[in-house]
C-alpha positions in Angstrom: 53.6 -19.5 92.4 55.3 -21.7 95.1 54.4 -24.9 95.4 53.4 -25.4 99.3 54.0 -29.7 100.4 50.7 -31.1 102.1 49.2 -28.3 104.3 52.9 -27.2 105.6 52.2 -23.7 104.5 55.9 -22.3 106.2 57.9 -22.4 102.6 55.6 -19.4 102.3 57.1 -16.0 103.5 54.4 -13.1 103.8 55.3 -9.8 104.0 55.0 -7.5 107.4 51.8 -5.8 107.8 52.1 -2.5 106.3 55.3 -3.3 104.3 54.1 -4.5 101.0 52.3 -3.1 98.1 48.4 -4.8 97.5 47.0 -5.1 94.3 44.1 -8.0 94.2 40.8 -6.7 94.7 38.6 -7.9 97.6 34.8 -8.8 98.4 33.9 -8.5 102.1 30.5 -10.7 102.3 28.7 -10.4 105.1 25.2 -12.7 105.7 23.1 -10.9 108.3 19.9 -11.8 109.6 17.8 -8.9 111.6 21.3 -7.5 113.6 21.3 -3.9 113.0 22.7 -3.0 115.9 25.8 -5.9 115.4 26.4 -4.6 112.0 27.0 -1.6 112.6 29.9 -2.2 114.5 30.9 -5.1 112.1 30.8 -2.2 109.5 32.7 0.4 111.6 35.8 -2.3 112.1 35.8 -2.4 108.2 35.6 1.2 107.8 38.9 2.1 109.7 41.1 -1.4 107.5 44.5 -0.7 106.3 43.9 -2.3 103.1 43.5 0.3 100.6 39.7 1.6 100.1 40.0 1.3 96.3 40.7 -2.4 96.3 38.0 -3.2 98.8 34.2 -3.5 98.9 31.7 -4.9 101.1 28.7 -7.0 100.7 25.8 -7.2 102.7 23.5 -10.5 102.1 20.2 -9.6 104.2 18.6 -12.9 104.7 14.9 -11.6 104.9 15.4 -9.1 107.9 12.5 -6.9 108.8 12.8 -4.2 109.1 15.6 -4.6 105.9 19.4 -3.7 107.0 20.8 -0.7 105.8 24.1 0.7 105.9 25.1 2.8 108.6 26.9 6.4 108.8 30.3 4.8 110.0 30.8 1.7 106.9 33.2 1.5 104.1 32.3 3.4 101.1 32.0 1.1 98.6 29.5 -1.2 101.3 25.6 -2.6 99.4 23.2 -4.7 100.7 21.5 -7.4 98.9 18.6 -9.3 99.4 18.4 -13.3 100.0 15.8 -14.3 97.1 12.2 -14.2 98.0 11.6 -17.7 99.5 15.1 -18.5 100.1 16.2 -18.4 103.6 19.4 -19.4 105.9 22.9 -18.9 106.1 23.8 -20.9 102.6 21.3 -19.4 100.9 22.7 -15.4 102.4 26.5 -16.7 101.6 26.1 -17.8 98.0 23.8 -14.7 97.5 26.8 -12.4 98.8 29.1 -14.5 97.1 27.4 -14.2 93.4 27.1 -10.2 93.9 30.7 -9.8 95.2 33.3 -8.8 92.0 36.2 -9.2 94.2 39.6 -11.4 93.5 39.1 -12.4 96.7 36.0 -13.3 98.7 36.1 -12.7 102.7 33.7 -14.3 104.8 32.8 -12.3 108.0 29.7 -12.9 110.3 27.5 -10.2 111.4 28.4 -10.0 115.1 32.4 -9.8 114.3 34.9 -6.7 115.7 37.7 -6.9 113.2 41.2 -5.3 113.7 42.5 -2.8 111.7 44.9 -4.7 109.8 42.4 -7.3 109.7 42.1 -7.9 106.0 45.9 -6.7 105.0 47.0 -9.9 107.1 44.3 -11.8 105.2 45.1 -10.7 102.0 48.8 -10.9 101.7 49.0 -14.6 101.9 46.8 -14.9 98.8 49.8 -12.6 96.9 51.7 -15.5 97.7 49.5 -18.5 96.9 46.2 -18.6 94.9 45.0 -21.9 96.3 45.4 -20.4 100.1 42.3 -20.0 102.2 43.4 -17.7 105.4 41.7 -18.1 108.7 41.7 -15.1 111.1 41.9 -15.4 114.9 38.7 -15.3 116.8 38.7 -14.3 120.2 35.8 -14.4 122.5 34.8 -11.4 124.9 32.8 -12.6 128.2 28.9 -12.5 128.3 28.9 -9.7 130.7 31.2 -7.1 128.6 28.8 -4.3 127.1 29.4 -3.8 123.5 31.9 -0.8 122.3 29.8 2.1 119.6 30.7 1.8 116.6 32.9 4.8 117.1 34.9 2.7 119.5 35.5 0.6 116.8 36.2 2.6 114.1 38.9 4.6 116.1 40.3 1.6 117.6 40.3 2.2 121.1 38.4 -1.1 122.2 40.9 -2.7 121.5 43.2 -1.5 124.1 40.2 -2.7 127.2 41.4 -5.5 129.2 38.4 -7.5 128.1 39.5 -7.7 124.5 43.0 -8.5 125.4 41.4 -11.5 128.0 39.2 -12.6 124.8 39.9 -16.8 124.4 40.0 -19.0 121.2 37.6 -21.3 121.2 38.8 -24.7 123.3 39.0 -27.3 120.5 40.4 -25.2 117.7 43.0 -24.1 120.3 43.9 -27.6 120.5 44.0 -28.4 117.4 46.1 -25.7 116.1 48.3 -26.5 119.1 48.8 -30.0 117.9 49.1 -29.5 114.9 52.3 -26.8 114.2 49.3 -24.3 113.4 47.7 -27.0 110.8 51.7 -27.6 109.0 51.4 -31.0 110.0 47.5 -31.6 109.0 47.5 -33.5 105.5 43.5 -34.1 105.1 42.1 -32.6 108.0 42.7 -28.8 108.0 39.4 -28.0 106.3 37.5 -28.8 109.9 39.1 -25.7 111.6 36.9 -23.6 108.0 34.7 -21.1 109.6 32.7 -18.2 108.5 33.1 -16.4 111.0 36.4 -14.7 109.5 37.7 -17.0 106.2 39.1 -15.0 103.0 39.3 -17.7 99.6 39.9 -16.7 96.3 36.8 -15.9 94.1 37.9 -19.0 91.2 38.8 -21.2 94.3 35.1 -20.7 95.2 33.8 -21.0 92.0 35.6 -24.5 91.3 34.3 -25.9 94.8 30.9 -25.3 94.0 30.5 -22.1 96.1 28.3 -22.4 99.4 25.4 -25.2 100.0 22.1 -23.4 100.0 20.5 -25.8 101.0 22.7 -25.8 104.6 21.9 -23.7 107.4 24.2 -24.7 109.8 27.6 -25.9 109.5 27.8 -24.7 105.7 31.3 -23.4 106.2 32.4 -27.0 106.9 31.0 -28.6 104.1 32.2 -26.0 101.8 35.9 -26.4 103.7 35.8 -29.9 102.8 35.0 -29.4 99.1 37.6 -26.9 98.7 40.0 -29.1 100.4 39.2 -31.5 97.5 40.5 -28.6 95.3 43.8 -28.7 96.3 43.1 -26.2 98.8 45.9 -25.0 101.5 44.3 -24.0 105.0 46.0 -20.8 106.9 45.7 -19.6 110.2 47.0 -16.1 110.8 47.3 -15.1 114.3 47.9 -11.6 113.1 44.4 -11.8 111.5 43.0 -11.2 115.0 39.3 -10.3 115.4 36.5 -10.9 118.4 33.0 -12.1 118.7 31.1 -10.6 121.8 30.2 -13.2 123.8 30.8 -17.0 123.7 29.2 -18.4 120.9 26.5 -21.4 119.9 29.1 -24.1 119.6 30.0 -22.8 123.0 26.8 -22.4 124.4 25.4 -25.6 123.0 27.7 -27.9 121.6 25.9 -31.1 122.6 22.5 -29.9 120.3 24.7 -28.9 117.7 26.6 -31.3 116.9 23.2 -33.7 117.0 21.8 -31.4 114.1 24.9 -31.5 112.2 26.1 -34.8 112.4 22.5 -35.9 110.6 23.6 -34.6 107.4 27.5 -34.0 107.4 28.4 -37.9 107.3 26.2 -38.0 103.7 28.5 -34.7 102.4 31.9 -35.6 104.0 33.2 -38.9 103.9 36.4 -38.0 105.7 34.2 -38.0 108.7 34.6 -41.6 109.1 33.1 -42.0 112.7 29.6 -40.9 110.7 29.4 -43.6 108.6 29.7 -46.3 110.9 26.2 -48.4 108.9 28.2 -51.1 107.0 25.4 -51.2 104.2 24.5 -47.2 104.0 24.3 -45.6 100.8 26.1 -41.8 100.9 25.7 -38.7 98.9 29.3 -38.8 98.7 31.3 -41.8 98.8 34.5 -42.5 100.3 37.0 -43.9 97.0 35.4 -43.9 93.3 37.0 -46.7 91.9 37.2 -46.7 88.0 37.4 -50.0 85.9 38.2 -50.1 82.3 36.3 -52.4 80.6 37.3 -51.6 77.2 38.4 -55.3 75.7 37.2 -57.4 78.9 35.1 -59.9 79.0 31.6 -60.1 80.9 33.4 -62.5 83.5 36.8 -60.3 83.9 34.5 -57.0 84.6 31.9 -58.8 86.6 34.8 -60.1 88.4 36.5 -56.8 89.2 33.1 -54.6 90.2 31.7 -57.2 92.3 34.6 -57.3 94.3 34.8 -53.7 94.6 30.8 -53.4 95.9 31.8 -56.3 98.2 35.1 -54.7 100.3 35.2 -53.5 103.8 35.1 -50.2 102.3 31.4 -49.9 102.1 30.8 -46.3 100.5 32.9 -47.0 97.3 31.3 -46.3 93.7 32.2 -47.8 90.8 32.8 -45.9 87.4 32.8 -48.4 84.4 34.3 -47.2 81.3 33.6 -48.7 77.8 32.0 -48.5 74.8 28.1 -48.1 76.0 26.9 -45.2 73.8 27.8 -47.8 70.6 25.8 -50.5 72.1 22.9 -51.3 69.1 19.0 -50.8 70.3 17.6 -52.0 67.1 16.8 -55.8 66.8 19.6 -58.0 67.1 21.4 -62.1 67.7 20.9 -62.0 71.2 23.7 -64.7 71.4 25.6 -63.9 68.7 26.1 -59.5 68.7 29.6 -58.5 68.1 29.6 -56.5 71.8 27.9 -59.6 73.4 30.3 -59.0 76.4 29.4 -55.0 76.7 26.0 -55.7 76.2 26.2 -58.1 79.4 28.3 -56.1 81.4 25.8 -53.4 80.6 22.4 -55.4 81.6 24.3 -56.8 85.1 24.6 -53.2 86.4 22.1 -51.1 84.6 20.5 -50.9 87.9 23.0 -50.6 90.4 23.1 -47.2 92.1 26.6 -47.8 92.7 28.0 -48.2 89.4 28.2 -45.7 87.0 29.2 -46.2 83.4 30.8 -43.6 81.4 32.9 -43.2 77.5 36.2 -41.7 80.1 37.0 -40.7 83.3 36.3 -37.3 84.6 39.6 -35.0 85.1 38.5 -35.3 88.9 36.2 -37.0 91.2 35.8 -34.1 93.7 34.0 -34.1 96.2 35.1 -38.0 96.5 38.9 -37.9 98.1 39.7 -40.9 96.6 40.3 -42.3 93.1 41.5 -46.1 92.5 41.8 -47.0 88.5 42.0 -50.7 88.3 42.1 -52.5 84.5 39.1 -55.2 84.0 40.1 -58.4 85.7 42.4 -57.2 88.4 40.1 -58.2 91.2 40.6 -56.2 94.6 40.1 -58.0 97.7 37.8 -57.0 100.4 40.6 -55.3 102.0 42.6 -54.4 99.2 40.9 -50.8 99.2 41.2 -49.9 102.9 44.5 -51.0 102.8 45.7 -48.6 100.4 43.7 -45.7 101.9 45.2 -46.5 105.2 48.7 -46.4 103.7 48.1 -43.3 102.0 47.0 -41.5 104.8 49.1 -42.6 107.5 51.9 -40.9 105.1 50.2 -38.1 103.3 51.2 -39.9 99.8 48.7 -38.3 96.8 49.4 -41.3 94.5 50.1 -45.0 95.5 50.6 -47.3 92.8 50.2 -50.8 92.7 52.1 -53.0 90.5 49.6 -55.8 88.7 51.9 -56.8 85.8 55.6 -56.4 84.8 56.0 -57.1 80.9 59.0 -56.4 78.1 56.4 -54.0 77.2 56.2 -52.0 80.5 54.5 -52.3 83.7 51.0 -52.0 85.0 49.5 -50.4 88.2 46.6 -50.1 89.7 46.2 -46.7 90.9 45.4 -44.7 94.2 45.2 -40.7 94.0 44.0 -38.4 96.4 41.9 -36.0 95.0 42.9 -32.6 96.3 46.6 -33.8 95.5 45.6 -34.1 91.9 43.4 -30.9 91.9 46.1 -29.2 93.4 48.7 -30.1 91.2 46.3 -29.3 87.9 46.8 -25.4 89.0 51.0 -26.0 88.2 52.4 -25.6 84.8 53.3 -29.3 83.7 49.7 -30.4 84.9 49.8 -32.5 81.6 51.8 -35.1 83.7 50.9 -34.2 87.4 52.6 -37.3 89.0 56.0 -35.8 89.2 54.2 -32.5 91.0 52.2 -34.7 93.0 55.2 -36.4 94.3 57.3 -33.2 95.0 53.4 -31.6 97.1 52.3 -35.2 98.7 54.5 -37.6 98.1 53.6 -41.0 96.0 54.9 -44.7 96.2 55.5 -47.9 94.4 53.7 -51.0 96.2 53.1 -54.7 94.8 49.3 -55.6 93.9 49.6 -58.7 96.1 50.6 -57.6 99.1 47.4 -55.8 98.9 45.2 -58.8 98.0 44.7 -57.9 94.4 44.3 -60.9 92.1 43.9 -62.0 88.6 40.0 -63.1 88.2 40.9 -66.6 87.4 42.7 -66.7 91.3 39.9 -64.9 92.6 37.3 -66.9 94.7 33.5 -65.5 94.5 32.3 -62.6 96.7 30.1 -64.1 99.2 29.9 -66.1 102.2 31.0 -65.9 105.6 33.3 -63.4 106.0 34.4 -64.4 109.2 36.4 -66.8 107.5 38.1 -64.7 105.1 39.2 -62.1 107.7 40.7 -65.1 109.9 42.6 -66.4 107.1 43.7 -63.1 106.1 45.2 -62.7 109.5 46.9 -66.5 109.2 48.6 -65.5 105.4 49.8 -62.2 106.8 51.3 -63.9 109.7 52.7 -66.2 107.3 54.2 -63.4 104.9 55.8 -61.8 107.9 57.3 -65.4 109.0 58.6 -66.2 105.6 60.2 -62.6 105.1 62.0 -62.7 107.7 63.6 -66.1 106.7 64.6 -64.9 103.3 66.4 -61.7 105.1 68.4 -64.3 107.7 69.6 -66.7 105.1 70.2 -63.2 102.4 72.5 -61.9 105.4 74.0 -65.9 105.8 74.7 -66.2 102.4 76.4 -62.4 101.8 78.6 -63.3 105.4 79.8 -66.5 103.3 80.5 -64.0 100.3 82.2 -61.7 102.1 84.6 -64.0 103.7 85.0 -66.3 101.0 84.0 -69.1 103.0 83.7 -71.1 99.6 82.0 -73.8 101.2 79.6 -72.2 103.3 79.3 -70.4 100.5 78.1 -73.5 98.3 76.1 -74.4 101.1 74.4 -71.5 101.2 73.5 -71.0 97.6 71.7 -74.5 97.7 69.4 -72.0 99.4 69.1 -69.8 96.8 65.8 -70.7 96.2 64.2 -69.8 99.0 65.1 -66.5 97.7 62.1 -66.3 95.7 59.6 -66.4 98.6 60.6 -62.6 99.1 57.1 -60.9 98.6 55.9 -64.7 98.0 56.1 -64.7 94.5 58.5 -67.7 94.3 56.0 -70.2 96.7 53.0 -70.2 94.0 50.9 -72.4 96.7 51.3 -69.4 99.0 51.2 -67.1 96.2 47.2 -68.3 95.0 46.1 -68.2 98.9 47.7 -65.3 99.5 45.4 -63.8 96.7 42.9 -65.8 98.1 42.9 -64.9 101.5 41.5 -61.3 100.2 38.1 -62.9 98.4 34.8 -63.7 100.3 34.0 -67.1 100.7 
């Protein structure tokens, strides 16, 4: 299976339509909601697919209609209708019920009012020959208000498609644009998931399964969520414009794009964090937060890990959790020295946070954080500053790395790093052979990066000030120490390029000079001014 970088899916080459042998099974799902007279044309489009009968089936999820639906003369043959569960209601609850019936390889959302092309599902399904992890968009086009609708034996013998008002059909605005923008989503490293609709989407069944299928409990703008979460699975987004279809008439978005986006927007900032205009409250709590960071506090002390939570509550990265991992299952519940225990500083770390909603403690790390897109491990008293975290996310996604790590400590015996990795890069590599050590595949699909710790603010505890204060005057000395970091850099490279000038033309008393200066050498990265160095650190803690 290829290995496809980011979202650019072009490495991939799919066959021409009609030119390649099938062989994965598919599940057409189809929630429907009293539209008898929709379905049956959505049914007679499916009828009349190239892709073979015997690998195909169709799903019906009737959300409650009465009369109930029923399949109609012109429909595929192997096409059943199931019903929502009594009290259940909406499109989640009609998707996931579709999807839990379907035994397909593949699971292919259409809507009930969809006209699909022929070759509809062929164009779908041969990219998911090529890539497991691939969810395929088809190309909607919209008919005008005022066109009648074809008969369904327009549709199943294809000749609708040959009206001028089909050929006029337009994209919708937006996802024009973005697909425009965007090299058809080759370009898009985290975002691709917002063009997810289920209007026409095909996913593969285990894809689904590992993303926690569809949010019942949506009823609008579940095909987002769900885009999101399996975006977190390492998901690649595909648009096909050879996977063309058409909805009659403009639809809701269209019509009322203003009232929906003021229904969605209440929910989808507490389910998608990427949605970072949502979550503008500086002191919200979220569903799902933003970067899980997870702090080992196996051998700390109480003041090392108090040190490193507190400052990760306290950055400018307000919907971060905090996963703490140590020994908490041993910790005695029998009578006992309160002063004296042998885990005295697991027993405190334990009673500071026991209530915290934000912290979490836990034996290990789960093998992912999904639906969180962002994981930072950090070892017990390695203390981030309050913009240590958004200044690693912000690297990461200005350059599509999955993995940024963070030097804290270089030793005879090796080196340590604190740790950024982007969720679906991880998840995505985890589907590779070699997923034992996934940072050389995450590398070759995202991209990774070394970085030092204190260029980032991050600290030892003992050069740590405490989290609190004013942070006015934090963020204006942060802004004087990067100003002078910049400043002194610059230095070091003019008098670097002085003294290798004087090398190179044996000026041997320049030369001399020069290396008087040597030195100064050490202020590169500000590790050889240790005044500089401890504000530096400084500049990142609340005062």
């Amino acid at each position: 299976m290829p290995r496809v970088r980011r979202n650019d899916y072009g490495t991939l080459r799919p066959p021409a339509l009609g030119a390649w042998e099938p062989r994965l099974t598919v599940s057409v799902v189809i929630p429907a909601y009293e539209c008898q007279e929709a379905l049956d044309r959505t049914l007679a489009g499916l009828a009349a697919q190239t892709y073979p009968r015997d690998l195909t089936e169709v799903v019906v999820a009737d959300d409650g209609s009465d009369p109930a639906l029923r399949v109609p003369r012109i429909a595929p043959e192997a096409t059943r209708i199931v019903r929502v569960p009594e009290g259940r209601w909406g499109r989640g609850w009609a998707r996931q019920t579709g999807a839990e019936a379907a035994g397909g390889d593949v699971v292919h959302w259409v809507d009930s009012d969809m006209i699909l092309a022929r070759d509809h599902i062929e164009a779908h399904l041969r990219w998911h020959h090529l890539a497991s992890y691939a969810v395929v968009h088809g190309r909607v086009g919209f008919v005008a208000d005022d066109v009648p609708p074809p008969a369904p034996e327009a549709v199943f013998s294809g000749t609708y498609e040959d009206a001028a008002a089909f050929e006029e059909a337009r994209p919708h605005g937006w996802t024009a644009e973005v697909l425009g923008t965007t090299r058809e989503l080759r370009d898009e490293v985290a975002g691709a998931y917002r063009l997810h609709s289920g209007a026409t989407t095909s996913v593969a069944a285990w894809l689904l399964k590992a993303a926690g299928g569809v949010n019942t409990s949506l009823n609008m703008a579940e095909d987002t969520d769900l885009g999101y979460r399996l975006a977190q699975q390492g998901a690649v987004f595909i648009p096909d414009p050879e996977a063309r279809a058409w909805h009659l008439g403009t639809s809701t978005v269209m019509r009322r794009e203003a009232d929906v986006h003021r229904h969605n927007w209440s929910f989808l900032g507490d389910l998608i964090p990427d949605l970072r205009w949502l979550r503008r409250h500086p002191r919200r709590h979220w569903a799902v937060p933003y970067v899980e960071v997870v702090i080992d506090a196996h051998g700390a002390t109480y003041e090392q890990v108090r040190a490193s939570v507190d400052a990760a509550l306290a950055g400018t990265v307000a919907d971060t959790s905090v996963v703490l991992l140590g020994p908490w299952d041993e910790l005695p519940l029998g009578r006992r020295a309160s002063l004296d225990e042998p885990m005295l500083d697991t027993r405190l770390a334990y009673n500071l946070y026991e209530h915290e909603p934000r912290v979490r403690f836990a034996r290990a790390a789960a093998e992912s954080c999904a639906p969180t897109p962002f994981r930072v491990t950090c070892p017990a008293g390695w203390v981030l500053g309050p913009d240590s975290l958004a200044s690693l996310v912000e690297l990461a996604e200005r350059r599509g790395y999955g993995l940024v790590s963070a030097i804290v400590q270089e030793t005879a015996a090796g080196v340590s790093a604190l740790r950024l990795e982007r969720t679906a890069a991880f998840s995505r590599a985890a589907r590779f052979p070699g997923a034992d050590a996934p940072d050389a595949l995450v590398d070759e699909m995202y991209g990774s990066i070394w970085v030092a710790a204190e260029d980032f603010g991050v600290v030892r505890d003992e050069n740590a000030e405490p989290v609190g204060g004013d942070p006015t005057k934090w963020r204006a000395s942060a802004t004087r120490w990067r100003s002078e970091a910049t400043r002194l850099r610059a230095e070091v490279a003019r008098l670097e390029a002085e003294l290798r000038h004087a090398h190179d033309t044996e000026a041997a008393d320049a030369g001399r000079g020069l290396r008087g200066l040597r030195g100064v050498r050490g202020v590169r990265g500000l590790r050889g001014v240790r005044g500089v160095r401890g504000v530096r650190g400084r500049r990142f803690r609340r005062r």
